[in-house]
C-alpha positions as CSV (number, residue, x, y, z in Angstrom):
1,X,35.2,-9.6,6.4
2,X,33.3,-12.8,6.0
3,X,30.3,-12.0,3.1
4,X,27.3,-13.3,5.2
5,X,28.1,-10.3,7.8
6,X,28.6,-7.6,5.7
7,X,25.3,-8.3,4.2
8,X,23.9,-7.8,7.8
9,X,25.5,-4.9,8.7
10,X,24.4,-3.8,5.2
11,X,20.5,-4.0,6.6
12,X,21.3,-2.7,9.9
13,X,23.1,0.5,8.0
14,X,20.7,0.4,5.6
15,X,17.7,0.8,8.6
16,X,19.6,3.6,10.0
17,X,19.6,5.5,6.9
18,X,15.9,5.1,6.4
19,X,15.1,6.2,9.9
20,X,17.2,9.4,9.6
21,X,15.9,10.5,6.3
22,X,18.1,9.9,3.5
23,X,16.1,9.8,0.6
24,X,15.4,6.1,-0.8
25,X,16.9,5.6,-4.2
26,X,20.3,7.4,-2.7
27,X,20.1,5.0,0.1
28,X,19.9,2.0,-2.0
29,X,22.6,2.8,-4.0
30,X,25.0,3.6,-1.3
31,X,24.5,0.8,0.3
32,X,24.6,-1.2,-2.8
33,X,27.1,0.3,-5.1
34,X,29.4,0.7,-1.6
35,X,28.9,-3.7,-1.0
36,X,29.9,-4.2,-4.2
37,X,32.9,-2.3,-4.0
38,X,33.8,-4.2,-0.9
39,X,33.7,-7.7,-2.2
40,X,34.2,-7.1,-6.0
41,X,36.1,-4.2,-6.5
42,X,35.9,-1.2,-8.2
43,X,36.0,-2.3,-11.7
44,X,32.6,-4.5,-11.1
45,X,30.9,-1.9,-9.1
46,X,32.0,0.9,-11.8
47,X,31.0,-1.5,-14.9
48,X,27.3,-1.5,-13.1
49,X,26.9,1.9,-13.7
50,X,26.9,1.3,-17.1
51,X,24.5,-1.9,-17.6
52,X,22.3,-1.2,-14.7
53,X,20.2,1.8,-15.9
54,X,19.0,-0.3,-19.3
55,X,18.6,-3.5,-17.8
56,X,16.4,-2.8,-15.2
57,X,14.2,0.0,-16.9
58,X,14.1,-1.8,-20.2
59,X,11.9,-4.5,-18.0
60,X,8.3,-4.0,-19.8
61,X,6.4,-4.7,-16.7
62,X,7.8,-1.2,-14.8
63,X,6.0,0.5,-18.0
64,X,2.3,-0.1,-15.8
65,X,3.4,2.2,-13.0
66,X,3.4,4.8,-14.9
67,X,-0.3,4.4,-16.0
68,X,-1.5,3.4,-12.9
69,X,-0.1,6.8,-10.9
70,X,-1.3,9.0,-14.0
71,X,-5.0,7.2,-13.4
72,X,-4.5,8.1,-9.6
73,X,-3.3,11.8,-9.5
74,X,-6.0,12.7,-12.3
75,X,-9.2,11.7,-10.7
76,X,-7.9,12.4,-7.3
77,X,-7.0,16.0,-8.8
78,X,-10.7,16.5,-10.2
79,X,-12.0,16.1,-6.8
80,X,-13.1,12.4,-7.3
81,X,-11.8,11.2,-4.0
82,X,-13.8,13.7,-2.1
83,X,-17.2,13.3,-3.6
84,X,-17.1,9.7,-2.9
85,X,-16.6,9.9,0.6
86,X,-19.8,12.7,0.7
87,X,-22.1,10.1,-1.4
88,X,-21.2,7.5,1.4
89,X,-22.0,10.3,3.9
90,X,-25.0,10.8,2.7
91,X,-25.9,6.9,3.0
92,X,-23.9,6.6,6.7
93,X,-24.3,9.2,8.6
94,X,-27.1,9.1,10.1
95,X,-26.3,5.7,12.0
96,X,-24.3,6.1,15.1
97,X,-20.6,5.7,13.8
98,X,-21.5,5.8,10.5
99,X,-19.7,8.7,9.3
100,X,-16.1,6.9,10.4
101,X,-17.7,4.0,8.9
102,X,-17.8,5.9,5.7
103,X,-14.2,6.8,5.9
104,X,-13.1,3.2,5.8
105,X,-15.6,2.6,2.6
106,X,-14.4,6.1,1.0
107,X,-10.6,4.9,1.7
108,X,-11.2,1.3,0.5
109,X,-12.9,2.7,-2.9
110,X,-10.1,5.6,-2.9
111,X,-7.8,2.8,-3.2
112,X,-9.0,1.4,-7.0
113,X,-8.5,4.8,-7.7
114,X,-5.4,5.8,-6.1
115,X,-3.9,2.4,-4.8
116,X,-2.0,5.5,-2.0
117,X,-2.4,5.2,1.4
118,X,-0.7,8.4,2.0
119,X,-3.5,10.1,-0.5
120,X,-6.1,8.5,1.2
121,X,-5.3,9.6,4.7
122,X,-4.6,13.3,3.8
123,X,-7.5,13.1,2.0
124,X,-9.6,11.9,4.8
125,X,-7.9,14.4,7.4
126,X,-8.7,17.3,5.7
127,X,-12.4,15.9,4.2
128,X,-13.9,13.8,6.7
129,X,-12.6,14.9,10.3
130,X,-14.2,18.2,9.5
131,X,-17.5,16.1,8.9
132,X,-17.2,14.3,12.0
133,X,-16.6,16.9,13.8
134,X,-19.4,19.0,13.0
135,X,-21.7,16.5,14.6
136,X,-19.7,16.1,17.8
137,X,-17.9,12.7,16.9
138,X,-14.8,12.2,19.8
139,X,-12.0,14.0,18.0
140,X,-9.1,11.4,19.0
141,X,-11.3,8.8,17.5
142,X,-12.1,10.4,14.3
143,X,-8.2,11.4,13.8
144,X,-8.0,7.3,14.3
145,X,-9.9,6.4,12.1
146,X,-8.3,8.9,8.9
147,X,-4.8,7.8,10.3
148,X,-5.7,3.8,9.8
149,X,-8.2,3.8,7.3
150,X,-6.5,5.3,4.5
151,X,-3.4,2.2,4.7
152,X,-6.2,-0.6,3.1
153,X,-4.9,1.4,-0.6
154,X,-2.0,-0.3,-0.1
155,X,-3.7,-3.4,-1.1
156,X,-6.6,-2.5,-3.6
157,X,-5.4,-2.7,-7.4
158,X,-4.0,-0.2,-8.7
159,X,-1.7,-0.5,-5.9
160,X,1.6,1.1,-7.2
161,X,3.4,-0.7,-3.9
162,X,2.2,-4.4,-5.2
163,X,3.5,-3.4,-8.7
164,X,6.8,-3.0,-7.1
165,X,6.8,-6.1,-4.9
166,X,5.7,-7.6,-8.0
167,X,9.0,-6.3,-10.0
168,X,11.4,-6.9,-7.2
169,X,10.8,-10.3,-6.1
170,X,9.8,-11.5,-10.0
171,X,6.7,-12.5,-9.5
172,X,3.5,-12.1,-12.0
173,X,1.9,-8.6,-11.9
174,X,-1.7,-9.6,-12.6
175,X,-1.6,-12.3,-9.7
176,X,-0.5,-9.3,-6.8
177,X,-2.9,-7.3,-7.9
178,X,-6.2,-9.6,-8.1
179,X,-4.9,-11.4,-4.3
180,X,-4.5,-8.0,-2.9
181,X,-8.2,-7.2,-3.7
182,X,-10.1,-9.3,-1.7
183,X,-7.7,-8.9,1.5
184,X,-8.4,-4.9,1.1
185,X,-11.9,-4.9,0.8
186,X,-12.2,-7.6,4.0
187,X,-9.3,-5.4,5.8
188,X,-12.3,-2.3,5.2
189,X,-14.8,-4.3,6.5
190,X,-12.9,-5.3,9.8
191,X,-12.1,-2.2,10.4
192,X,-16.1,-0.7,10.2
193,X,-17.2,-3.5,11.7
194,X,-14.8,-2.9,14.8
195,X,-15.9,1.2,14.6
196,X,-19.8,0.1,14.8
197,X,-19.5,-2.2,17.6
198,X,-17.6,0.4,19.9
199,X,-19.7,3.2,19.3
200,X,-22.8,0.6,20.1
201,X,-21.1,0.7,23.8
202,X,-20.1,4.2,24.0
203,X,-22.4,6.4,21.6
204,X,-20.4,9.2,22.7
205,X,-18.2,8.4,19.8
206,X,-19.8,9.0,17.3
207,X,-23.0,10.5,17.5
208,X,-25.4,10.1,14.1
209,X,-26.1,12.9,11.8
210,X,-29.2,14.3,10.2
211,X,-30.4,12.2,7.5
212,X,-30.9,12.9,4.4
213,X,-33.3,13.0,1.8
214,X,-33.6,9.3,-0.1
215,X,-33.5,10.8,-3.6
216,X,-30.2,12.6,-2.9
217,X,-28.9,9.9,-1.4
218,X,-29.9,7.7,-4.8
219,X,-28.4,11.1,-6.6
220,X,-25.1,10.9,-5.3
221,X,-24.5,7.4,-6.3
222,X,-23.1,8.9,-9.5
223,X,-19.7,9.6,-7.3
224,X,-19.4,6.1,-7.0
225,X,-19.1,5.4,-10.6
226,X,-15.3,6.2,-11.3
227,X,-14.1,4.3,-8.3
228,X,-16.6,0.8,-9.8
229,X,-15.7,1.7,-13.1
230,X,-11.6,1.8,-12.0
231,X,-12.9,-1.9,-10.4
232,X,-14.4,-3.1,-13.5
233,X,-11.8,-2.0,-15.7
234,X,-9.0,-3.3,-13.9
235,X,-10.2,-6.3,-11.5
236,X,-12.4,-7.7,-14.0
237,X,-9.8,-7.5,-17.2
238,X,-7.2,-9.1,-15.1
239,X,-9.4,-12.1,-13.9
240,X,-10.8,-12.9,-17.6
241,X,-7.8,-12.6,-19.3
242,X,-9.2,-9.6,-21.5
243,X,-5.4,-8.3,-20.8
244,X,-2.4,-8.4,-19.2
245,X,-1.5,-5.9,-16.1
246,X,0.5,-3.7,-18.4
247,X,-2.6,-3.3,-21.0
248,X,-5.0,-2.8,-17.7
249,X,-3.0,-0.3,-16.6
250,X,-3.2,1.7,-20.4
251,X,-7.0,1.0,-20.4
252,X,-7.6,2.2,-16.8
253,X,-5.1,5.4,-17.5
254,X,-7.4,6.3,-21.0
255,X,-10.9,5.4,-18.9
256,X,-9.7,7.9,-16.0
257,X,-9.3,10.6,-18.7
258,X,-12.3,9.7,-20.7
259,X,-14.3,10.1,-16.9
260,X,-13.1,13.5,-16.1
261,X,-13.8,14.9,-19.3
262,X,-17.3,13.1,-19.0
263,X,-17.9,15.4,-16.0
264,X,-15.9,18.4,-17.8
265,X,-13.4,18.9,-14.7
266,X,-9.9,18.4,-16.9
267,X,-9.1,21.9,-16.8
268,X,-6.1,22.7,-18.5
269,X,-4.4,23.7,-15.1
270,X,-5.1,20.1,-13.9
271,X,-4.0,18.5,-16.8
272,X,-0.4,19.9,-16.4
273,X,-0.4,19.4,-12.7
274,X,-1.2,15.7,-13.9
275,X,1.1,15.1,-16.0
276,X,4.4,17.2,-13.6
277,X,3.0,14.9,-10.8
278,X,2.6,12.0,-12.8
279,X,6.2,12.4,-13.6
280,X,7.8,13.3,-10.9
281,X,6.4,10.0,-9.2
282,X,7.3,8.1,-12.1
283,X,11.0,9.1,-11.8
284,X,11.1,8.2,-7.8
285,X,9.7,5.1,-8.1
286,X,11.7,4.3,-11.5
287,X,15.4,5.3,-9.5
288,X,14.1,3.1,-6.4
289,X,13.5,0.0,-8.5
290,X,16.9,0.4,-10.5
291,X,19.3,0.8,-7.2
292,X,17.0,-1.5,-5.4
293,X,17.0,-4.3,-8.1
294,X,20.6,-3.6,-9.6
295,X,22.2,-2.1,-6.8
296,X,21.4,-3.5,-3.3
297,X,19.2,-6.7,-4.0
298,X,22.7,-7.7,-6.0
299,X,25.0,-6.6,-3.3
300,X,23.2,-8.8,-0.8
301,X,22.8,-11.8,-3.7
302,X,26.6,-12.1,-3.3
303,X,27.0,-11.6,0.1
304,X,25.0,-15.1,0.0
305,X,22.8,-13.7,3.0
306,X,20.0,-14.7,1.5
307,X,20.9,-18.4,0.9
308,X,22.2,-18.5,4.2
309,X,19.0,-17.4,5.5
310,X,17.3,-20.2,3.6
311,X,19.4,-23.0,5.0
312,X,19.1,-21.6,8.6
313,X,15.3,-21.8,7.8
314,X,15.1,-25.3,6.4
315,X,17.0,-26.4,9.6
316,X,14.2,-25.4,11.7
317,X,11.7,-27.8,13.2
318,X,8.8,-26.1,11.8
319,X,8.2,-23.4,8.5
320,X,5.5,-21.7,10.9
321,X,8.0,-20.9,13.3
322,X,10.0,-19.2,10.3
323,X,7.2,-17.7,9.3
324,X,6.6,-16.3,12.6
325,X,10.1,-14.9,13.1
326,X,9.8,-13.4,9.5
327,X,6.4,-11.5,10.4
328,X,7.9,-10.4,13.7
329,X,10.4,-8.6,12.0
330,X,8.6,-7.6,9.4
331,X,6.2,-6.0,12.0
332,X,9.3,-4.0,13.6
333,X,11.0,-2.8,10.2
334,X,7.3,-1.0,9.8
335,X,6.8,0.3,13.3
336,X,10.2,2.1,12.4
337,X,10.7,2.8,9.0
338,X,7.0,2.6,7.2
339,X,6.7,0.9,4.1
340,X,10.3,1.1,2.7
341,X,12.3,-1.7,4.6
342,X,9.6,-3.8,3.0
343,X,11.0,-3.3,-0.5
344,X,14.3,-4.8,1.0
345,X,13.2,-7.1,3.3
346,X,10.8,-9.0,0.8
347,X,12.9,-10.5,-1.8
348,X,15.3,-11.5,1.0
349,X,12.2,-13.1,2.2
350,X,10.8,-14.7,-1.0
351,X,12.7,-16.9,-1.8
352,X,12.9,-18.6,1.4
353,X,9.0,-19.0,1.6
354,X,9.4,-20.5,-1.7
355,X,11.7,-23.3,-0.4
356,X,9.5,-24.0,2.6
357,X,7.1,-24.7,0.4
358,X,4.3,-21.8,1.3
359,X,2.9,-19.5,-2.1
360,X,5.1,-16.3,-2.3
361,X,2.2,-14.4,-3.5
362,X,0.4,-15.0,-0.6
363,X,3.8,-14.7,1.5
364,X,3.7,-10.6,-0.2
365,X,0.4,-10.1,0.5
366,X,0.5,-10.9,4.3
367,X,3.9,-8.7,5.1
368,X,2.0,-5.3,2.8
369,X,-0.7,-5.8,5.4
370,X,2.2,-6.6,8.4
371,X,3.5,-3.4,7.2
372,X,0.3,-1.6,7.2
373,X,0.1,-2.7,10.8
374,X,3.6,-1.1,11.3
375,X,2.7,2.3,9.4
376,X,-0.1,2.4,12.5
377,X,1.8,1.0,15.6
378,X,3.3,3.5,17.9
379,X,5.5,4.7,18.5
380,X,6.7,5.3,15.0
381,X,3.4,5.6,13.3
382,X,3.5,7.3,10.4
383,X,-0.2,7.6,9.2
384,X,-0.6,8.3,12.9
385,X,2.3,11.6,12.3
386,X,0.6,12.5,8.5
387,X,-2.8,13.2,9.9
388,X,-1.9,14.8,13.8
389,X,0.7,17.4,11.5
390,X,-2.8,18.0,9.6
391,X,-4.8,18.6,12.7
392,X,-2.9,19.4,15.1
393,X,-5.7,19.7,17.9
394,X,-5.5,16.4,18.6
395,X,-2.2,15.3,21.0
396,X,-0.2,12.5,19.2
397,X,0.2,10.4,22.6
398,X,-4.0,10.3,22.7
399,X,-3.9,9.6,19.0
400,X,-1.1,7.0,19.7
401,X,-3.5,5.3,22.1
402,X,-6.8,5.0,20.0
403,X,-5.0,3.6,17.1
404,X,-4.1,0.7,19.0
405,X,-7.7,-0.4,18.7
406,X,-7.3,-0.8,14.5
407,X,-3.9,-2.7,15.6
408,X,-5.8,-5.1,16.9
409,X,-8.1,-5.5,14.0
410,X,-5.2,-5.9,11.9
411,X,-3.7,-8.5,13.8
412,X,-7.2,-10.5,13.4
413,X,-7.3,-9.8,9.6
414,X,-3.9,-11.0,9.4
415,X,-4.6,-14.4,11.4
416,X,-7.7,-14.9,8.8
417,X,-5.2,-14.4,5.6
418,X,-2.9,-17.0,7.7
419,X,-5.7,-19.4,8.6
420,X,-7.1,-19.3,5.4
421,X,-5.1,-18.7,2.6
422,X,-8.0,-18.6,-0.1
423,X,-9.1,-15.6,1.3
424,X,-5.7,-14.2,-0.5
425,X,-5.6,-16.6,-3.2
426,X,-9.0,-17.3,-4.4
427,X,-8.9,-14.1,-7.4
428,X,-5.1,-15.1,-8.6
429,X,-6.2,-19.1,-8.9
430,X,-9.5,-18.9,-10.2
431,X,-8.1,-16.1,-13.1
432,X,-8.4,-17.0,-17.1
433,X,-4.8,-16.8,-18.3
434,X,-4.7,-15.2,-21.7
435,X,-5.3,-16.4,-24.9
């Protein structure tokens, strides 16, 4: 079988296998180990069972997503996430749509805490909706608003998924993580802005609350702190040059602990749920990376797919209309599969941006938010799925229907990072390198 269309079937299996459930890291080695077999033989396939496991962990820059997810799962476990979306209550509420507003400025700060979208949406479901619903907000629009908020983590440092991208398509850590900053605060505003103007039309939305007293709203300003000192600590020691990702990550994981025993919540019950979680993420994301990286990412290296891909794309009369194509499937792997297909998909990608001449970190930072899009667009929506199986009061075709409005609002955000590349750029080429 000629090379170039085993590799395809290789994606098309690959999809399948996604959508049905098989867990990742099995999937990529499958798929991978299985190719290699196919055009090497057994004797190459079996002697990357051996090198593979120490190559690809040995790589110092994997050593940040540990510290990242351990900074994540111990604030969120000492209740950090929650009291920062009740101090922007406090502020929010009592403006029409301000308590959804709220959600999108507790999921955007959740996000230099957590850097999960999935944490962030859960969180929101079981927090906020109750909020909302207290003071009569529409409940299809208040499950809309936790399903798409909680996907800008995906791009706010410490974003484990940008670490990742990062790793797999070798490009530089600290640059991800600074362009993915700006795109996921501005994605947050969008997505307020949007809320505000629509309940301005139709206040049945989102009625306001009862406000609240100005010195407990200057009170609860204190929740605020982790999530600006998480910014500080991370954003602003990347873009000086105080250190590299790998030392931000170690600084941020000590800060987070030194913060929760600051407000005496590091029980010893959380500490060992910490550190079980902590691992058991580590170990997920640490077998993805090694079959995805030594496994499938080389199976499809050989098929030559992604060389092919490159001269079909240089061949084209224009790189927009590439670029196009590559969004528009980029867009369709999310609707179906979520974020996975993107860790395949992306450094088949790369390198063909590269040789078209447009700036592969930008090129990462516009399919994350294309897959956001996808984790949101019916009828496969999985933040739309997390939050209806939380409250289940609110039919998924309704909730299908009111999400389509933060679609949109994507699809504009997305034009602006297209448009406007700075947007996405400006932190990674303005940053001191170190030394």
């Amino acid at each position: 079988m000629d090379p170039i269309i085993l590799g395809i079937l290789g994606i098309i299996l690959m999809v399948v296998l996604v959508v049905v459930g098989l867990p990742l890291p099995i999937t990529f080695f499958l798929m991978g180990f299985m190719g290699v077999v196919l055009l090497k033989g057994w004797s190459q396939a079996l002697g990357l069972l051996e090198r593979v496991p120490y190559t690809e962990l040995s790589d110092f820059s994997f050593s940040v997503i540990p510290l990242f997810i351990v900074l994540g799962i111990v604030l969120f476990q000492c209740g950090v996430g929650e009291e920062i979306f009740r101090a922007l209550q406090r502020w929010l509420g009592q403006f029409p749509g301000g308590l959804a507003a709220a959600v999108c400025g507790a999921c955007a700060l959740l996000g230099t805490i957590t850097g999960s979208a999935a944490a962030s949406t859960i969180l929101m479901a079981k927090v906020a909706y109750p909020e909302m619903k207290k003071v009569n907000y529409d409940p299809v629009f208040s499950l809309a608003v936790c399903a798409a908020s909680g996907t800008v983590a995906m791009l706010i440092p410490p974003s484990t998924a940008l670490v990742i991208y990062a790793i797999i398509t070798e490009q530089s850590v600290a640059q991800l993580l600074l362009a993915g900053f700006i795109p996921g605060f501005l994605s947050m505003a969008i997505y307020a802005a949007m809320i505000l103007i629509r309940v301005r039309f139709d206040p049945a939305l989102g009625p306001p609350s009862s406000a609240t007293p100005w010195r407990d709203r200057f009170v609860d300003l204190r929740y605020l702190l982790p999530a600006v000192i998480m910014m500080a600590t991370i954003i602003g020691g990347l873009y000086f040059g105080v250190f590299t990702a790998t030392e931000a990550g170690g600084i941020a994981a000590l800060v987070s602990f030194i913060i929760v025993l600051a407000l005496r919540r590091l029980t010893w019950a959380r500490f060992k749920a910490t550190i079980y979680e902590t691992l058991q993420l580590t170990i997920l994301v640490a077998l993805m990376l090694m079959m995805i990286r030594g496994f499938y990412n080389l199976f499809l290296n050989i098929t030559w797919l992604p060389a092919a891909i490159a001269d079909m794309a240089l061949e084209m009369p224009s790189p927009w209309l590439v670029l196009t194509a590559m969004y528009l499937i980029c867009f369709i792997f999310g609707m179906l599969t979520g974020g996975p297909m993107g860790y395949v998909i992306v450094p088949l990608f790369t390198p063909v941006v590269e040789s078209l001449g447009f700036n592969p970190v930008w090129f990462i930072i516009t399919i994350v938010k294309m897959m956001e899009t996808g984790a949101i667009t019916p009828p496969v929506a999985f933040s739309a799925f997390i939050v209806q199986g939380i409250v289940r009061e609110v039919p998924l075709g309704k909730l299908f229907k009111a999400v389509w409005w933060f679609v949109l609002c994507d699809m504009f955000t997305l034009g602006l990072f297209i448009a406007f590349p700075k947007i996405v750029m400006f932190l990674p080429d303005t940053m001191r390198a170190m030394g």
